[in-house]
N, C-alpha and C positions, 0 to 999 in steps of 0.2 A: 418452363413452369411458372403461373403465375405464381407470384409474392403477394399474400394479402397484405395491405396498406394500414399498421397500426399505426393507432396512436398512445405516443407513450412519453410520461415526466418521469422524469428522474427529480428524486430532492434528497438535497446531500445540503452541506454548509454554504461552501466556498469552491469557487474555483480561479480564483485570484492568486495559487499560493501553488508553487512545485511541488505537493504533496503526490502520493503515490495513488490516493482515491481521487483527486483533482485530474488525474493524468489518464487513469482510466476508465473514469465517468466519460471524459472528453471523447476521449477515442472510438468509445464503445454509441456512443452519441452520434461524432461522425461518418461511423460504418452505416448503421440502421440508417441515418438520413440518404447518405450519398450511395449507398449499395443497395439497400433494401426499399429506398422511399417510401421509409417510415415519419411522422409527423414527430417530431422528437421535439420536446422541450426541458429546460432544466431548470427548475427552481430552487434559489439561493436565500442565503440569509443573511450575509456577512458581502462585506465588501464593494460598499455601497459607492459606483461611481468609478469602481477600478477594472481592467479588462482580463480576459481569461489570459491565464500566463500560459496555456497552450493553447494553439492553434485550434480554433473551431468551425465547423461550415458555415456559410452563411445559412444553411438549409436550419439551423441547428435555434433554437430561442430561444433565451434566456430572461428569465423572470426575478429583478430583486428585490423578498417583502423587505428589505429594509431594518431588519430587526437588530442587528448588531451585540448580539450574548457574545462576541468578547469584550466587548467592555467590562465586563463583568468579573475581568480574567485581574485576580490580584485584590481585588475585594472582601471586608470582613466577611468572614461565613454567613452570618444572618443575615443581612446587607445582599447577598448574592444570592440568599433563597429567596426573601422577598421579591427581589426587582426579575428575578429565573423567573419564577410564578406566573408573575405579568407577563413576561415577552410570553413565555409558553404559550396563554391563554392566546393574544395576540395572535402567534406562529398559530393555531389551531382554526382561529375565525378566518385569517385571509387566506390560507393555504387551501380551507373548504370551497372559500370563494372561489380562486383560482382551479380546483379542480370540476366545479358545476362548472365553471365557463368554457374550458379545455375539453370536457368530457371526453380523457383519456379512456383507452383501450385499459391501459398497464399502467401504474404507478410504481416505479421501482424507489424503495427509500435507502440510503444504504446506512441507516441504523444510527442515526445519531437522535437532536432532541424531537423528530416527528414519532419515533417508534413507537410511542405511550399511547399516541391520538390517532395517525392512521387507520389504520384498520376501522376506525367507529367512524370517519365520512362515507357517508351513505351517495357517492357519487356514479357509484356501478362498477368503478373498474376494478380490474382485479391488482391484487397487491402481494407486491415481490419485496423481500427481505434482502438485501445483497453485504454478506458480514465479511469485513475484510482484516479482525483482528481474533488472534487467540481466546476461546472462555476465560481463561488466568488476565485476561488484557481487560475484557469490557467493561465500561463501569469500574475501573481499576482503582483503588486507593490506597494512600498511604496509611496505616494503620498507625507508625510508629509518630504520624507527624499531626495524627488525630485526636480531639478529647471525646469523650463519650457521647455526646451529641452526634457531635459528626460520623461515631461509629454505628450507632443506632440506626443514623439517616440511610448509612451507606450498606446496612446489614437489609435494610428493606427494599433498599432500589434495588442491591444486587439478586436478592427473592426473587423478584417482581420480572426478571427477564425469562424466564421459560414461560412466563404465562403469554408474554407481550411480545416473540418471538414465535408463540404456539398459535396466535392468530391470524399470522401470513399464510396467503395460497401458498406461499413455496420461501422456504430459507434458503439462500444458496452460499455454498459456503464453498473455497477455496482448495481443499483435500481430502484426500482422505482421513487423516488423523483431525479433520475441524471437524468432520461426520461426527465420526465418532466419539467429542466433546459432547455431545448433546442427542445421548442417549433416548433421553425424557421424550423428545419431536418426532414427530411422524412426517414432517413437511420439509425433509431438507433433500436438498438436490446440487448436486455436486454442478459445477464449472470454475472451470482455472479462470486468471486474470489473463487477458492476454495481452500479447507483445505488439506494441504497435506503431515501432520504426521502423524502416525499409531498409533493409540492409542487404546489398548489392559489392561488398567485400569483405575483407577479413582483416582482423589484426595479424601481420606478420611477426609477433610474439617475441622482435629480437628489441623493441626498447625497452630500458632496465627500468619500469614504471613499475607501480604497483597501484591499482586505481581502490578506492572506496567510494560508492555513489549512498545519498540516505537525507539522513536530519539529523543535526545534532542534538541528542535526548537519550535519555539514559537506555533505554528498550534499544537502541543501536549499539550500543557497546563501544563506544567510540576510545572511553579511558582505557578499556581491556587494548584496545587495537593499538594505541600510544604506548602503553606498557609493551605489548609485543614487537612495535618497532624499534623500541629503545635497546630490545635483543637484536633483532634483526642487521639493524642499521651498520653497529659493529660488527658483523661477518660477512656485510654485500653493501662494499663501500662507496660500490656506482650503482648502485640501486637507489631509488626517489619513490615517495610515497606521496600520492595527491588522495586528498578527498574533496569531494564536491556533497555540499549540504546542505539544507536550508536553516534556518535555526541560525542561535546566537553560538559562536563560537568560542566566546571569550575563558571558561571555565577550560578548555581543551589545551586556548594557548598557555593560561598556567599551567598546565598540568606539562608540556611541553616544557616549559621551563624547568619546574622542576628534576623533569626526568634525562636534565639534558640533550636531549635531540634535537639535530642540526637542522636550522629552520631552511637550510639552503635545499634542503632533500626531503623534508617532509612539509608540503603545505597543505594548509586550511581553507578551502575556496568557499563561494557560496553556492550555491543551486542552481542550474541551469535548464534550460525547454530539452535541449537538442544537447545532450552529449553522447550521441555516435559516435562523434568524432571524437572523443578523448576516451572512449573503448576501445576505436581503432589505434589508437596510440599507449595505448599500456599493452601489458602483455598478462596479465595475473590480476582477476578480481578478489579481493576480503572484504567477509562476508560477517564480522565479528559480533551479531547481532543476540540479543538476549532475548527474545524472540520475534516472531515473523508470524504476520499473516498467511505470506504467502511467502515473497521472495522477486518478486518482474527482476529487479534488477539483477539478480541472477542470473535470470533464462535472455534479457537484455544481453548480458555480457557474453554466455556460453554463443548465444547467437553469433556473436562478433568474434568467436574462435578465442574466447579466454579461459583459461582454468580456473578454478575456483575452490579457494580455503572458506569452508565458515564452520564455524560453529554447530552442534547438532542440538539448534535449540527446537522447542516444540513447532509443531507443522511446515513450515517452512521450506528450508535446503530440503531435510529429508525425503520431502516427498519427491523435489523435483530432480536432484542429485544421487552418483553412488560413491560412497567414500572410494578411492584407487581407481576409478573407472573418468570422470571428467571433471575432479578436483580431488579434494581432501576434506572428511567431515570428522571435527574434531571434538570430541565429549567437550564439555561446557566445561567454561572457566579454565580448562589446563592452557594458560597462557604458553609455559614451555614447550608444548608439542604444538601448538600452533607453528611458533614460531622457528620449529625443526623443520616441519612441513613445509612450511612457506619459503626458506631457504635451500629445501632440497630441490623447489619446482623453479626458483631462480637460478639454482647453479646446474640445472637438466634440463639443454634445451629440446632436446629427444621428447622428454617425459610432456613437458609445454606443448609440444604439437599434436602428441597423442591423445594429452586430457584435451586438449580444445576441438581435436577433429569430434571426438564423442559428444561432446556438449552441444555444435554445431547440430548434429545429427539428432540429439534429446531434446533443443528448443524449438523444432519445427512443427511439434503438438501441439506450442501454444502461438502459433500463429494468429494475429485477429482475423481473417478467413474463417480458420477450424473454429476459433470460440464464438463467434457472433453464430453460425449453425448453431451452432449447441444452442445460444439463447434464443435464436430462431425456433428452435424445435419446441423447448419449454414454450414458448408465446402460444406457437400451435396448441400446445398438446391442454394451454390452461383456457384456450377462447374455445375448445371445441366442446368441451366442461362446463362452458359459460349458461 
């Protein structure tokens, strides 16, 4: 069967950085290039001079306006509206440019600062929304750390997204429970993130590991996971806790300090392209997350034969997960039963194989094969509309 030959941008920030949209922009990138031969470009904003931290085709282009909004990151309030403004305006002229010269098929955005002005370049192609965070998540602010200026500001941005979300051909959102965030829309269309290491073994589930893969920031729950291994640790005294993360970790290791936990057994790593291989060597994924887009590193792990504790924060585990079936999902915040859970799947080596056999069997739906069809089909189904 012929494959029609699109052309399609992706614009997202950054792909400089082991982020979880950095990872599957990339992937999703390289599929359509190297499977589909599709003309696939990515244009960036951040990162000017630095290389993709994951692996990309040559087939794949990459474009940087050069704009650099984080700088911006730490700046008095007014000072950062001001100088947002400008780059905005900026982001807005050369991104048009770049799309009259490309004349994409698809422009996929996935919703950071292009979402306001897409939809208004008049380039012809059609345009995809691709949301990878909770409604309680976008445009998130802290209220408590805010003066009324700044709540004003952020009571209008936050308004302002079902109009500017309601102007995509198509929202695609991550689950079922992201669906049904956003009643208000007529234009959302489901597809999972997919998984896109190649995984040709399995964790043999007998190292006494317990792995966490993410970033360190408060939406992961990392102090809740510190708290719980400070139960943990004293009932499973040859059990070691790794996390791998990107992010500053410094706040974590005091918090370790204080809660005395033995640094010989619980470390703090940074983030990594490729850890396959430190899925294959734990045996139990925690998932302690306050909430989730989605979850990859979950269906990552179940893939590699691991059970999985997390959390049952909004959209996330539960869509992809069953509590007693190929982990444990625990109501939010009961640090205590976390940490029963998590000790009962280390001292049951039995229970460890059965929840991983089922996880195995559960992440094969999100195969990048089966999800790049799926956005194959949407491509179809929005150029035949054209």
């Amino acid at each position: 069967m012929r494959i029609p030959k699109y052309k399609i941008v992706f614009c997202t920030p950054a792909i400089y950085s082991a982020g979880g949209v950095e990872r599957i922009v990339s992937s999703k990138a390289n599929y359509f290039a190297d499977q589909f031969g599709y003309d696939v470009t990515i244009v960036v904003t951040e990162g000017q001079g630095a290389i993709s931290f994951f692996t990309l085709s040559d087939k794949v282009k990459i474009i940087n306006l050069c704009l650099n909004f984080e700088e911006l990151w730490g700046m008095p309030f007014w000072k950062k509206v001001v100088l947002y403004i400008g780059k905005q305006r900026q982001y807005k002229k050369r991104l048009k440019t770049i799309l009259h010269d490309v004349h994409p098929d698809i422009t996929i955005s996935t919703l950071r600062r292009e979402a306001n002005f897409i939809n208004s370049i008049d380039d012809g192609s059609i345009k995809i929304g691709e949301l990878h965070l909770p409604r309680s998540n976008y445009r998130k602010n802290d209220a408590k750390k805010s003066n009324i200026i700044k709540k004003l500001f952020y009571k209008w941005w936050v308004s302002d997204v079902v109009n500017v979300f309601g102007r995509f051909d198509k929202l695609v959102v991550l689950t079922n429970n992201a669906a049904l965030e956003w009643p208000e829309l007529k234009n959302i269309y489901l597809i999972p993130d997919p998984m896109s290491l190649a995984i040709s073994k399995f964790s043999s589930l007998d190292n006494k590991r317990v792995i966490a893969v993410g970033r360190y920031s408060f939406e992961k729950g990392y102090d809740m996971l510190l708290k719980i291994w400070s139960i943990v640790e004293k009932q499973c005294t040859d059990w070691r806790l790794d996390v791998y993360a990107m992010g500053d970790p410094t706040p974590y290791v005091k918090m370790m300090t204080e809660l005395c936990i033995d640094r010989n057994r619980c470390r703090l790593n940074a983030g990594m392209s490729n850890v396959l291989d430190e899925y294959l060597q734990s045996s139990i994924l925690v998932q302690p997350s306050r909430s989730e887009g989605f979850g990859l590193v979950m269906v990552e792990a179940m893939a590699c034969g691991l059970p999985v504790v997390a959390f049952d924060c909004e959209n996330g585990p539960r869509s992809i997960m069953r509590d007693g079936e190929d982990g444990f999902l625990i109501p939010m915040f009961d640090i205590n039963l976390f940490a029963s859970r998590l000790v009962a799947l280390m001292h049951n080596e039995s229970l460890r194989y059965e929840m991983g056999k089922n996880g195995r069997i559960k992440s094969e739906q999100y195969g990048i094969e089966k999800v790049a069809l799926q956005w194959k089909q949407l491509f179809d189904e929005l150029m035949k509309k054209r």
